[in-house]
C-alpha positions as CSV (number, residue, x, y, z in Angstrom):
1,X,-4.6,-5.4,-33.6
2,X,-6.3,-4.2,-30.5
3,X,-5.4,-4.3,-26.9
4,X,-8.4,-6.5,-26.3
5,X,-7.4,-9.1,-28.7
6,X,-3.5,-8.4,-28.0
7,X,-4.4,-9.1,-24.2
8,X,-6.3,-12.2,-25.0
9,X,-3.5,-13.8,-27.2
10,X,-1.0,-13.7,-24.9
11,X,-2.5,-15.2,-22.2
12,X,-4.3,-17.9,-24.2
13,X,-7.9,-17.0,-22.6
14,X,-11.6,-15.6,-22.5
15,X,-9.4,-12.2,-20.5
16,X,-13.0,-11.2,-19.0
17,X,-14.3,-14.6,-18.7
18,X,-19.1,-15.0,-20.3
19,X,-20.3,-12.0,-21.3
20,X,-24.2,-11.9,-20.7
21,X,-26.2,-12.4,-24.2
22,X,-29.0,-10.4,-25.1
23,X,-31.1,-11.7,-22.2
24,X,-28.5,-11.0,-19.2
25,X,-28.1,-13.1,-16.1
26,X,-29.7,-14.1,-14.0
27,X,-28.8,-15.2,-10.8
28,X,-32.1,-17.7,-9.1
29,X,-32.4,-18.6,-5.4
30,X,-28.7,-17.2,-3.3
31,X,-29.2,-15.5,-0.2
32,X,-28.8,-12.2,-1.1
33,X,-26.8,-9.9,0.6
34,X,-27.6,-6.0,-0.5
35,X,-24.4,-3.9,1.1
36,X,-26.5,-2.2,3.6
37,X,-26.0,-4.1,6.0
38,X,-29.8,-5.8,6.2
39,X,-30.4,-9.4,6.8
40,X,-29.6,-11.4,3.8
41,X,-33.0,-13.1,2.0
42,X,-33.3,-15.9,-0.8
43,X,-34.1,-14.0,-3.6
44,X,-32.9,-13.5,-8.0
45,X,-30.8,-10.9,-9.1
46,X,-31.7,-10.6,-13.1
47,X,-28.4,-8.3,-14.6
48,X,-28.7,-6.8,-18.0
49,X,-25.4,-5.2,-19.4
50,X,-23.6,-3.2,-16.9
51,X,-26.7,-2.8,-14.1
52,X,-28.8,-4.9,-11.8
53,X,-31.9,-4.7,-13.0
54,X,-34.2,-6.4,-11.2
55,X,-34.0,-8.0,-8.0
56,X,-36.9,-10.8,-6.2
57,X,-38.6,-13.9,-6.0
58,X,-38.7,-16.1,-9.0
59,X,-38.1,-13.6,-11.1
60,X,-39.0,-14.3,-14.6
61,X,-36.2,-14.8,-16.8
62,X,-35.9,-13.0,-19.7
63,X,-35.7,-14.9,-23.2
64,X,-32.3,-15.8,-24.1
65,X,-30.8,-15.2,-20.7
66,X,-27.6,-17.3,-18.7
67,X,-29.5,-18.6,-15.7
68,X,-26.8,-19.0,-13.0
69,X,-28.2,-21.1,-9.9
70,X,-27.5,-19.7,-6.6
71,X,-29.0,-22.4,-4.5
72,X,-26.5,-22.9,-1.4
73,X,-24.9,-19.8,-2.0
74,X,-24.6,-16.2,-1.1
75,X,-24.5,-13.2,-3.5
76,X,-22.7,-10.0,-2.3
77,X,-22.2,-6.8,-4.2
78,X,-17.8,-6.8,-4.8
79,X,-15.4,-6.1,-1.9
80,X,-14.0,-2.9,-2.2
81,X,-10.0,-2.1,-0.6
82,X,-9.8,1.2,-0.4
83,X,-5.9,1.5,0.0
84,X,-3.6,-0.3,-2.2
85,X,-0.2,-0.3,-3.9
86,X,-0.8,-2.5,-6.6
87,X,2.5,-1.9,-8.0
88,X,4.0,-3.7,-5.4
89,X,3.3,-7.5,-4.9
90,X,3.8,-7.6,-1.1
91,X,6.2,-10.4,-1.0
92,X,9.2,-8.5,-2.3
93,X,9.0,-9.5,-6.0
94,X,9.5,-7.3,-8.9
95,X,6.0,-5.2,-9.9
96,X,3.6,-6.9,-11.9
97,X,0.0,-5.7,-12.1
98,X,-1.5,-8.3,-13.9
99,X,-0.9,-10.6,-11.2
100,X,-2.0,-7.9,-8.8
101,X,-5.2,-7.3,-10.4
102,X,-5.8,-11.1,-11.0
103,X,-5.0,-11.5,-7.0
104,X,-8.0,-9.0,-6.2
105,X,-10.6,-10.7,-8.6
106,X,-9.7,-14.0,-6.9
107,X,-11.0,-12.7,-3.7
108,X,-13.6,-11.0,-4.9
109,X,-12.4,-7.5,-4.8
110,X,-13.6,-5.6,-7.7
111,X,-13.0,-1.7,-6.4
112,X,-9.8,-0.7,-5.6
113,X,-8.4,2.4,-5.1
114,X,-4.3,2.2,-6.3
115,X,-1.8,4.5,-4.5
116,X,1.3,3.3,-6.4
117,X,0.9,5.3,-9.6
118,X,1.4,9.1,-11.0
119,X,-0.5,10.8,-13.4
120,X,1.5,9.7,-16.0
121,X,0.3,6.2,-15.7
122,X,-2.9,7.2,-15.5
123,X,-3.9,7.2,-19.4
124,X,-2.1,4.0,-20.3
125,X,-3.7,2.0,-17.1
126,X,-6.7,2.9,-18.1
127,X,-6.3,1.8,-22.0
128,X,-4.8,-1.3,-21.2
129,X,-7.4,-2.6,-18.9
130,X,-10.6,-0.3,-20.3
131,X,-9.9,-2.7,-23.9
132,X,-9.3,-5.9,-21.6
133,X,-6.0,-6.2,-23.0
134,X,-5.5,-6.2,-18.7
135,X,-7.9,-8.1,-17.2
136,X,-8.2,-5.5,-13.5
137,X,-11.0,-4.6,-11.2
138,X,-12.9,-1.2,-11.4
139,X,-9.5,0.4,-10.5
140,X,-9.6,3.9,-8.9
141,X,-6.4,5.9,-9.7
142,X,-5.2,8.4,-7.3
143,X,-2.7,11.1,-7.4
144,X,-0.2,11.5,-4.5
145,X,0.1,15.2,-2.9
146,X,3.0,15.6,0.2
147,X,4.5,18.2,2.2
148,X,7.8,18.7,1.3
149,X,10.1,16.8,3.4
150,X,7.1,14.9,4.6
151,X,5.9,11.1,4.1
152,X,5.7,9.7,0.8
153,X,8.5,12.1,-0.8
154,X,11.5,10.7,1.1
155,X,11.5,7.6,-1.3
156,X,13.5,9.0,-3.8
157,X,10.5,8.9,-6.9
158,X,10.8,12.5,-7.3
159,X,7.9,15.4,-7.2
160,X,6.0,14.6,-10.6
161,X,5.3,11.1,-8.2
162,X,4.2,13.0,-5.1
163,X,3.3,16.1,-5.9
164,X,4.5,18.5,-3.2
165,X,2.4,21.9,-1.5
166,X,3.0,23.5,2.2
167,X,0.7,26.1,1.7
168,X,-2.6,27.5,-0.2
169,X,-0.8,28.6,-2.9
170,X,1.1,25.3,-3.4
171,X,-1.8,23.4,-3.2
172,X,-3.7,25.3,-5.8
173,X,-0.4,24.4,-8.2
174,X,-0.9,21.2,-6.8
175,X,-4.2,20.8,-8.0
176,X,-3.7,22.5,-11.5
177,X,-1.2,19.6,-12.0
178,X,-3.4,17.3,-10.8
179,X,-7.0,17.5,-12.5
180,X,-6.0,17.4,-15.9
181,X,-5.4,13.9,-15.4
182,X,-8.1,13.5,-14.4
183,X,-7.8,11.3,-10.7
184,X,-10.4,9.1,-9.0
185,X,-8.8,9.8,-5.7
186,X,-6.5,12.3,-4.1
187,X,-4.1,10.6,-1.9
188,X,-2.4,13.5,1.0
189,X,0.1,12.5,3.1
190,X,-0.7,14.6,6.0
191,X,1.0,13.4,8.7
192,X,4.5,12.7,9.3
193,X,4.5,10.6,12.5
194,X,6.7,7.4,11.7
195,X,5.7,5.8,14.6
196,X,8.4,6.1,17.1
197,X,10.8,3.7,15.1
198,X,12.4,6.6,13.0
199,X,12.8,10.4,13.1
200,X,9.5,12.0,12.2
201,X,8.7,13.9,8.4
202,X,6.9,16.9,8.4
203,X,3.3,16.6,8.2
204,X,0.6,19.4,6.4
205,X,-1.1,21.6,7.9
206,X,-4.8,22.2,7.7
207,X,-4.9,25.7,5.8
208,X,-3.3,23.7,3.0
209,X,-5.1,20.5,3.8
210,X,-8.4,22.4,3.6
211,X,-7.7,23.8,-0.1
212,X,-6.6,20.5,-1.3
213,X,-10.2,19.0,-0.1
214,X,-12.0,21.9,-1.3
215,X,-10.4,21.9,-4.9
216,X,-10.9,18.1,-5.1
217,X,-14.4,18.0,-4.1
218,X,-15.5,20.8,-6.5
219,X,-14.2,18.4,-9.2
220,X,-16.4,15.5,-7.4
221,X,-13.2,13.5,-6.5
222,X,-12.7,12.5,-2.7
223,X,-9.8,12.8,-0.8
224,X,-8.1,10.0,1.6
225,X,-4.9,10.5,3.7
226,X,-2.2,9.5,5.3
227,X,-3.2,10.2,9.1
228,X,-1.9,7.8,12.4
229,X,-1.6,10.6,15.1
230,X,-4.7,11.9,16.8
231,X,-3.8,15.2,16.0
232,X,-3.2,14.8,12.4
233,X,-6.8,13.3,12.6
234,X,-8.3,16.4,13.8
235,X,-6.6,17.9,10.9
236,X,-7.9,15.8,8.7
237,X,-11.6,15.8,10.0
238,X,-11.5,19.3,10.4
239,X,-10.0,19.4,6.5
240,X,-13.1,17.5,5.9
241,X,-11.5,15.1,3.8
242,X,-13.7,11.3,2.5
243,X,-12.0,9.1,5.1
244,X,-8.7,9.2,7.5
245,X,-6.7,6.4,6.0
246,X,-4.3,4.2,8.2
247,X,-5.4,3.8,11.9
248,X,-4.9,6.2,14.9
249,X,-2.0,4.4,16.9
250,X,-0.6,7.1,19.0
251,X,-3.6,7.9,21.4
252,X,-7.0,6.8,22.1
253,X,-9.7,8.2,19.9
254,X,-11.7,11.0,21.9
255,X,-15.3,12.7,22.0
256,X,-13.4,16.0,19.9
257,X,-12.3,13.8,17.1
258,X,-15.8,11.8,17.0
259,X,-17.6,15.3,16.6
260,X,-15.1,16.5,14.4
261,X,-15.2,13.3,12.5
262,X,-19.1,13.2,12.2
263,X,-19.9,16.6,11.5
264,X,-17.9,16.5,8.5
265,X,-18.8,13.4,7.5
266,X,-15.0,11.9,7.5
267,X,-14.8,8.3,7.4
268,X,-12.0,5.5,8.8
269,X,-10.2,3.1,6.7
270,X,-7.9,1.9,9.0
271,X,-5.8,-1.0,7.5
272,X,-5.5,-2.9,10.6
273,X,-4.0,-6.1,8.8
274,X,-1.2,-3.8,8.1
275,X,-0.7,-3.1,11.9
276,X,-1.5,-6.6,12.9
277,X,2.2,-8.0,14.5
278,X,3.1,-10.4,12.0
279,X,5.0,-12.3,14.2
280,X,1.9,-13.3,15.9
281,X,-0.8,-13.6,13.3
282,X,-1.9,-17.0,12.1
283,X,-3.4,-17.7,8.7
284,X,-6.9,-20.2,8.3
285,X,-5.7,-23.2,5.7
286,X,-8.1,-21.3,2.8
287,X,-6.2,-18.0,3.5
288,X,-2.7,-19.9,2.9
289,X,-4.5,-21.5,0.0
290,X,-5.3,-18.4,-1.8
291,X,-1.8,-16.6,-2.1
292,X,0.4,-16.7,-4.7
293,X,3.4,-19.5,-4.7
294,X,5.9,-16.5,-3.4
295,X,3.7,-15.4,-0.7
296,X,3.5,-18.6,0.7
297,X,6.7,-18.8,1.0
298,X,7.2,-15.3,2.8
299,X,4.5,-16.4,5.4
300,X,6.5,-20.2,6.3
301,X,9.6,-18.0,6.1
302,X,7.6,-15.2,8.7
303,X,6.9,-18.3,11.5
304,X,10.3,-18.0,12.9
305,X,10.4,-14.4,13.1
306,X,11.2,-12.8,16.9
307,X,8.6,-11.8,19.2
308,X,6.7,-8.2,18.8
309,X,8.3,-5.2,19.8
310,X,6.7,-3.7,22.7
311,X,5.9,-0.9,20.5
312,X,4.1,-2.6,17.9
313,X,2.4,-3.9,20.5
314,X,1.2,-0.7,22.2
315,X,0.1,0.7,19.0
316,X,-1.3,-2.2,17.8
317,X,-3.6,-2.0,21.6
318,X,-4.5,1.9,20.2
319,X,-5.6,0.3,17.1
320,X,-8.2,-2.3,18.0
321,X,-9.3,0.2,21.1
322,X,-10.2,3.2,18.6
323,X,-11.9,0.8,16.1
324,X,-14.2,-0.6,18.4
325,X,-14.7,3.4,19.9
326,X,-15.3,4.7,15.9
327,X,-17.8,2.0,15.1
328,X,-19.6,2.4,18.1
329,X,-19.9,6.2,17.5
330,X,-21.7,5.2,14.2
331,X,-18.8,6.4,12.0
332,X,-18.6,5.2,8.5
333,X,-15.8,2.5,8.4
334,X,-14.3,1.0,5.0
335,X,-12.0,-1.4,4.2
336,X,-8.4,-0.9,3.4
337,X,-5.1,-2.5,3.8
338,X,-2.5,-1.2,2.9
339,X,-1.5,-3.8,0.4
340,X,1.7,-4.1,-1.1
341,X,3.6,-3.4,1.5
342,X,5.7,-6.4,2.9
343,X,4.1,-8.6,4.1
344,X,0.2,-7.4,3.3
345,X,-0.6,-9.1,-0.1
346,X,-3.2,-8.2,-2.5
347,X,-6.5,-9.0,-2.8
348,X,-6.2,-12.0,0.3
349,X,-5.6,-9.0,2.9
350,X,-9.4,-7.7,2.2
351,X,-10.6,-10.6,3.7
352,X,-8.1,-10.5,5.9
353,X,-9.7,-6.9,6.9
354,X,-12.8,-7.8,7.1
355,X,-12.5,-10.7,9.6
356,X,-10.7,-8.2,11.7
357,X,-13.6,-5.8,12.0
358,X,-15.6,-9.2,12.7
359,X,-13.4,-9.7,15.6
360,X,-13.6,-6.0,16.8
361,X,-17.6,-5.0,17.0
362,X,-19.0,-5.8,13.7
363,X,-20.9,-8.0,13.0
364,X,-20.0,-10.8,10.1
365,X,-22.8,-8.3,8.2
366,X,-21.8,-5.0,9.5
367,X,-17.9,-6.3,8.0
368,X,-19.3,-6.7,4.9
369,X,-21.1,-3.6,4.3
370,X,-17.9,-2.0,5.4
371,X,-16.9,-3.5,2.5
372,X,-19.3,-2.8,0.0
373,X,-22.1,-0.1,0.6
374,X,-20.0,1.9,2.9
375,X,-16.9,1.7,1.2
376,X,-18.3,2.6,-2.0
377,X,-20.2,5.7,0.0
378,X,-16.9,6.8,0.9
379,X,-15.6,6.6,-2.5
380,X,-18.3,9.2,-3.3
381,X,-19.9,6.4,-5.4
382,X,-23.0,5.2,-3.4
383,X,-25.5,6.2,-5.9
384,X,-23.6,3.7,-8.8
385,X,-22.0,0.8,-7.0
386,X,-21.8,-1.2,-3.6
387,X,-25.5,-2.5,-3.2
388,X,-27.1,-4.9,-4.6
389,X,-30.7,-3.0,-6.0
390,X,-32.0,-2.1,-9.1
391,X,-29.6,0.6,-11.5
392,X,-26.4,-0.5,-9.3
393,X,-23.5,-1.8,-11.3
394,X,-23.5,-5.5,-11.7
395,X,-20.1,-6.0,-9.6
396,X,-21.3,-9.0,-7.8
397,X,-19.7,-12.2,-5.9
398,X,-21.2,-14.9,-5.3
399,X,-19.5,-17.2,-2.2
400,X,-20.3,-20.5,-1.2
401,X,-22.4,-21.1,2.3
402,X,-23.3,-17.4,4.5
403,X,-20.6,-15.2,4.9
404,X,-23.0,-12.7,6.4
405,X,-22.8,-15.3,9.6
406,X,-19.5,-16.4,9.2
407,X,-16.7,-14.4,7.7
408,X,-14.8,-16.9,6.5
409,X,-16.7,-18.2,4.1
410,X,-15.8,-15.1,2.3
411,X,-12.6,-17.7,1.0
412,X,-15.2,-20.1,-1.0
413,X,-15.3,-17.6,-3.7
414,X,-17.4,-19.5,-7.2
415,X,-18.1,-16.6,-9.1
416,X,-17.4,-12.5,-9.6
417,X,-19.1,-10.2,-12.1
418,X,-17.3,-6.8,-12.9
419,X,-20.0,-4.6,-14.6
420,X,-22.4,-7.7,-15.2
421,X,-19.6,-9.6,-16.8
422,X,-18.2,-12.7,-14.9
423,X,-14.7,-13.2,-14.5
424,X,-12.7,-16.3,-15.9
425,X,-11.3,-17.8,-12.2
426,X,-9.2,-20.7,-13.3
427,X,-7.1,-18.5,-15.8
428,X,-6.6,-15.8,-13.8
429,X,-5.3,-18.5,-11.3
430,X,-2.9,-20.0,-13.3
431,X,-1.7,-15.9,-14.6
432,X,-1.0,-15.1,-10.3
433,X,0.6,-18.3,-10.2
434,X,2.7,-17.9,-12.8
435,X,6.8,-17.4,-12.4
436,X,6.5,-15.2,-15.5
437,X,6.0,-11.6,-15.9
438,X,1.9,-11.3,-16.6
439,X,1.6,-9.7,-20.4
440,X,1.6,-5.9,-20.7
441,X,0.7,-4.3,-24.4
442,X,4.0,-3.8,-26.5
443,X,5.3,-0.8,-28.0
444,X,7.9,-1.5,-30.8
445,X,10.5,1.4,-30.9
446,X,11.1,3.1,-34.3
447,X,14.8,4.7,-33.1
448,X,15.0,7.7,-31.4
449,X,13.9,8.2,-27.9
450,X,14.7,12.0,-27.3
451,X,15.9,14.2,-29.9
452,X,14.0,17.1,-29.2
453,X,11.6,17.3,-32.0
454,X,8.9,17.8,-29.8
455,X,8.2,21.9,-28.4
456,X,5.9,20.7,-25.6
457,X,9.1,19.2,-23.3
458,X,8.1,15.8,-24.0
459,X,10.3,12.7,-26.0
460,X,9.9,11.8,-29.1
461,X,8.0,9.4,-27.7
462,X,5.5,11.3,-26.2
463,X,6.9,10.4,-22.9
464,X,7.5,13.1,-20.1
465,X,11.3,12.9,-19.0
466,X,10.9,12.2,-14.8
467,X,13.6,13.6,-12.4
468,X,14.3,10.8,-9.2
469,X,17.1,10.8,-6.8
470,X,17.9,8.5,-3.5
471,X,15.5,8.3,-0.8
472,X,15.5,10.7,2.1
473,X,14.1,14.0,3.1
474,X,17.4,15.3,2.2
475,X,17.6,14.2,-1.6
476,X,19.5,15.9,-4.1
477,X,17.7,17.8,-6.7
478,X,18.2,17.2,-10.2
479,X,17.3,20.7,-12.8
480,X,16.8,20.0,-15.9
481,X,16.6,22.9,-18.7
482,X,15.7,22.4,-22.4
483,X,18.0,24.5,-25.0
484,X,15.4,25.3,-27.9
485,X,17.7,26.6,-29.2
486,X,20.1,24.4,-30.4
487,X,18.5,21.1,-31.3
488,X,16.5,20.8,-27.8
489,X,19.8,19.3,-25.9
490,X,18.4,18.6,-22.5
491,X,21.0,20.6,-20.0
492,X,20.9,18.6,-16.0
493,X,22.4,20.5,-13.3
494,X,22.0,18.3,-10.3
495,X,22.9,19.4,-7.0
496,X,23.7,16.9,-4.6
497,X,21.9,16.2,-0.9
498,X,23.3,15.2,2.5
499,X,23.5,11.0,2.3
500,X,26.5,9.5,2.1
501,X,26.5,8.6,-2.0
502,X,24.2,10.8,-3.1
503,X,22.8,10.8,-6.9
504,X,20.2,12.6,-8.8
505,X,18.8,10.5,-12.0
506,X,16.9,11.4,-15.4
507,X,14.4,8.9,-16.6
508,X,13.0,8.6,-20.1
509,X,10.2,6.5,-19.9
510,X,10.1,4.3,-23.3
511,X,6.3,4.2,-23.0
512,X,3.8,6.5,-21.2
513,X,4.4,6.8,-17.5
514,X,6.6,3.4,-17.8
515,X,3.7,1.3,-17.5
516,X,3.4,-1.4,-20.6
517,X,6.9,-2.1,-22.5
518,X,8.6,-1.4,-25.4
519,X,10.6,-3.5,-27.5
520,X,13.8,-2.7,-29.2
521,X,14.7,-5.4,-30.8
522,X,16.5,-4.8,-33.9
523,X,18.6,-2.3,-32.1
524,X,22.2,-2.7,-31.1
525,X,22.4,-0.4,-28.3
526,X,22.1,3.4,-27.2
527,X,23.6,6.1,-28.6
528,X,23.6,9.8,-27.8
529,X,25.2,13.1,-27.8
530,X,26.9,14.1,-24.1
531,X,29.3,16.5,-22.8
532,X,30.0,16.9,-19.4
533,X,32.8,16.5,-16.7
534,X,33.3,12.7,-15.8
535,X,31.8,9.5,-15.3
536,X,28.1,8.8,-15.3
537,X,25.9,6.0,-15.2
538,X,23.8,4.5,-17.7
539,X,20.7,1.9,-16.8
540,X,17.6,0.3,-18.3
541,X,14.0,-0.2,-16.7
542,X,12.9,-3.7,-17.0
543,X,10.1,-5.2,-16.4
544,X,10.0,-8.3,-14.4
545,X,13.7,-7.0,-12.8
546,X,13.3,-5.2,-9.5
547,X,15.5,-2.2,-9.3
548,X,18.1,-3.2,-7.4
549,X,18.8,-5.9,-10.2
550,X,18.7,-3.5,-13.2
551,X,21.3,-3.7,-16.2
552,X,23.3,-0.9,-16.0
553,X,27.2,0.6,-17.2
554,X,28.6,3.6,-17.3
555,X,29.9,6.3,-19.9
556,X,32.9,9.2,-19.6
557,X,31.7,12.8,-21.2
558,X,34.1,15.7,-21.4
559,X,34.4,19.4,-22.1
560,X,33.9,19.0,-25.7
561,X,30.7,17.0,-27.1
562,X,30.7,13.6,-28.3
563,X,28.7,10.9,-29.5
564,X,28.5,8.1,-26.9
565,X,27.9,4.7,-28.5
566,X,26.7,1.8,-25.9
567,X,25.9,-1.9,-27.2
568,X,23.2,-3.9,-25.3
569,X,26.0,-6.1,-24.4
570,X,28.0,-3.5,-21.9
571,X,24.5,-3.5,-19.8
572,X,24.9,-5.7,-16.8
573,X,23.2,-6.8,-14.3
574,X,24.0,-7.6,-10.1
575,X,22.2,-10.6,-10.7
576,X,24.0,-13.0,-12.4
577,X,21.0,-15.0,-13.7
578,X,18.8,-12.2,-15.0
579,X,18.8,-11.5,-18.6
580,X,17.9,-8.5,-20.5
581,X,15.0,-8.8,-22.7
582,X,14.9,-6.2,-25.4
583,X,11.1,-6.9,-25.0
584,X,10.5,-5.8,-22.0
585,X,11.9,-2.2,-21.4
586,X,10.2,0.4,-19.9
587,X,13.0,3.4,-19.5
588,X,16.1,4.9,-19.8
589,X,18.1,6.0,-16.9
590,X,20.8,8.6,-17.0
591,X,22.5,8.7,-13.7
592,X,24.6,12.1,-12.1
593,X,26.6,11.1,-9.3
594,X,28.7,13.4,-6.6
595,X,30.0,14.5,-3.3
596,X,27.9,15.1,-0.7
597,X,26.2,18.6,-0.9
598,X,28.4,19.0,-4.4
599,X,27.0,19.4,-7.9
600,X,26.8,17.8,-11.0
601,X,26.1,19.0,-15.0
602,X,25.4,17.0,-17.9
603,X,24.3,18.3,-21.5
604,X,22.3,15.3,-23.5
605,X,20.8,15.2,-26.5
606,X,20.0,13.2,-30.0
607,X,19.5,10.4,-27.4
608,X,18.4,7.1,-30.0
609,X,18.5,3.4,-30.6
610,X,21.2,2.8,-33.2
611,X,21.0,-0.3,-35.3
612,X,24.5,-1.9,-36.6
């Protein structure tokens, strides 16, 4: 069975809602709005597969084509968010990006670029929801490149997450890691500023910043970072990456950085509504009606939180001053958020966005081509998406009453087309809604998990064995050495780091990256080969169980090797109601544990699923 039709059966629905027949759509008498920012005017939109193909008045409508009437209505090419971390729901729950997807299409956000993966997830993302097993927006998958010690490695994911250069050299490695994956974005973490509340990280600087943009754009693939000072955003213009994301909250924007800025032809996604105190923002009754159940709780919860710190407040003054400076110098502005960190929820925090611009310069229209035609320029996609004309892809909303003169009508959303095809609303409702896990394509195991069969340093499962440790910029560091030579036994020297409980971790992913599930029912438990000297921890990756919560145990391995037999049943879990489903694994974790700045060793091998 395919993933479409696998997709389809589990969530009991049309996944990508009408497809157009032979005729198309078409779409009679909206107000159309083209992404460029010109005055909406009545006109049909006539969509055949993928493309716009015509647009008018009383256009004639092919034979055998799904006349959709726009009478009262707007149509808009799709919002675009430009920063995301779509696996993280924003309201603390466990990852779940069917419900994060669904959540974007519900607001009519059909582009978004996702900063939450690594290339290993890649592939599978993009076979899950390329066959509609996964209903998603057109998703734009970056790779992650730090500075060692810098933002975005101190989270304990390890370096095949972030991918780590400080130099030329290192970023041409960097690179070679990166392309064969084959990324719609490069993500850099650039600058280290944490914003006064925390000890700064080391940010890059722009010899290495410069080869990461030049590599990237030879390949056609723009680059976004992390920039919030004013001198990591000279850096960054200078660099000439696609866009500075994240606001400038340290300074006020100057006539140096402008130049800089336009002469390169850098672009500002600023993610105010990240920034925004959230003590102080107020939602509109729509907004509060478009989250998910566990959102709305978050934000009733958030009322009786204390007043803004004063430096919140000061940045926050930065951040609406150098807006209203960058859009007045004429510099390309797109839409990002940001979302999926607390508080800053998918899909509802574009709008969110956009009405900020509208309350900082723009104009309702010049919001929403920040959304759409800009956003999509920045993306290094103007020629194929983000307007509505003639050979543009047929990503299109259509929204109840003028949003192009008032922004919040942007919340009536009635219809969305991803690549001419219309999106099923209600079901994709009731999947965000949902208290269950959203359904991910299941991979049944056949036994053994890493045996070393494989020469290429992979499982036998074609998974790539990932090192992680705990967070800081003072981690441990876990080695890990393959013996050939004697059955592939996987040899982990880890060497411990500065925080107080320090650990270093293996993960074998049970599917590609860890992204759909596997299901090893039928098994009884784990069983493997170890020697070693002590105690070590054993845990599962779950989907649908946040870390913290993961069912876990632990194992003893001496001088002398021994086969180490676990049942299912010795995994347990902090939380006392959560139950581990066989169905829903995703990975294996082996944990070394030591004193601080000590070491640790463990040999593994023949690691399987043993049946009774």
């Amino acid at each position: 069975m395919n993933l479409a039709k696998l997709g389809c059966i589990l969530l009991g629905l049309a996944c990508l809602g009408a497809a157009p027949g032979d005729g198309g759509t078409l779409i009679r008498d909206a107000h159309v709005f083209d992404g460029t920012g010109a005055p909406a005017s009545i006109a049909d939109v006539l969509i055949s597969g993928e493309e716009v193909v015509e647009v008018g008045p009383r256009l004639r409508a092919p034979r055998g084509a799904r006349i959709v009437d726009g009478r009262g209505m707007t149509l808009l090419p799709g919002l675009h968010d430009l920063h995301t971390h779509l696996r993280s729901p924003g309201d603390g729950g466990p990852e779940d990006l069917g419900k994060a997807y669904g959540a974007h299409l519900l607001h009519g956000v059909t582009t978004v670029a996702d900063f939450s993966v690594s290339g290993e997830m890649l592939a599978p993302i993009r076979e899950m929801t390329g066959s509609g097993a996964v209903t998603a927006p057109n998703l734009r998958l970056a790779i992650r490149i730090g500075v060692p010690g810098g933002h975005g490695t101190e989270r304990g994911w390890g370096d095949q997450f972030t991918l780590e250069a400080n130099s030329p050299r290192s970023a041409a490695l960097a690179m070679d890691r990166a392309l064969p994956y084959r990324p719609d974005v490069i993500k850099v973490f650039a600058d280290g500023w944490r914003y006064g509340r925390i000890p700064d990280t080391n940010s890059m600087d722009l010899p290495t910043l410069r080869a990461i943009v030049e590599r990237a754009h030879a390949a056609g693939i723009p680059v976004i970072t992390h920039t919030v000072t004013m001198e990591g955003a000279r850096i960054a213009a200078r660099a000439g990456v696609d866009a500075i994301g994240h606001g400038i909250g340290d300074g006020l924007v100057d006539e140096e950085l402008i130049a800089l800025m336009r002469t390169n032809g850098t672009g500002y996604a600023p993610t105010m509504v990240v920034y925004e105190p959230q003590q102080d923002r107020a939602m509109l009754p729509e907004e509060l009606r478009g989250l998910r159940p566990p959102e709305r709780a978050r934000e009733e919860a958030r009322a009786a939180e204390e007043t803004v710190p004063e430096l919140e407040s000061r940045r926050w003054t930065y951040l609406r001053e150098n807006l209203r400076r960058l859009k007045a110098a004429d510099i390309r502005v797109g839409i990002g958020t940001d979302a999926g960190i607390e508080g800053v929820y998918q899909g509802s925090s574009a709008i969110r966005e956009i009405r900020i611009l509208a309350d900082h310069g723009f104009t309702p229209a010049e919001a929403l081509a920040a959304a759409t035609g800009v956003s999509a320029a920045i993306l290094r996609e103007g020629d194929a998406r983000g307007r509505i004309a003639p050979g543009q892809r047929a990503d299109l909303i259509l929204v109840a009453g003028r949003p192009d003169q008032r922004i919040e009508d942007l919340y009536q959303m009635r219809r969305v087309f991803v690549g001419g095809r219309e999106m099923a609303l209600p079901p994709l409702r009731r999947l965000t809604d949902a208290d269950a896990p959203s359904p991910l394509p299941v991979h049944v195991m056949a036994g053994p998990i890493d045996t070393g069969a494989r020469a290429d340093g992979r499982t036998d499962l074609g998974t790539l064995p990932v090192a992680t440790h705990e967070a800081g910029v003072d981690h441990s560091h876990l080695h890990l050495i393959r013996d050939d030579a004697r059955s592939g036994r996987l040899f982990l020297f880890a060497r411990m780091g500065a925080a107080p409980r320090p650990f270093a971790n293996l993960v074998l992913p049970l599917t590609r990256g860890g992204v759909q599930v596997a299901d090893a029912r039928g098994f009884a438990g784990i069983a493997f080969d170890a020697r070693g000297a002590g105690r070590y921890g054993l845990a599962f990756e779950s989907y649908g169980i946040a870390t913290r919560n993961s069912f876990r145990t632990e194992f003893a391995a001496g001088e002398t090797a021994r086969e180490v037999r676990i049942p299912f049943g010795a995994f347990l879990s902090p939380d006392a109601g959560a139950r581990l489903d066989l169905a829903r694994l995703r990975g294996l974790i082996i944990r070394l544990e030591g004193e601080t700045g000590g070491a640790a060793m463990l040999e593994l091998g023949n690691v399987r699923f043993y049946r009774d």
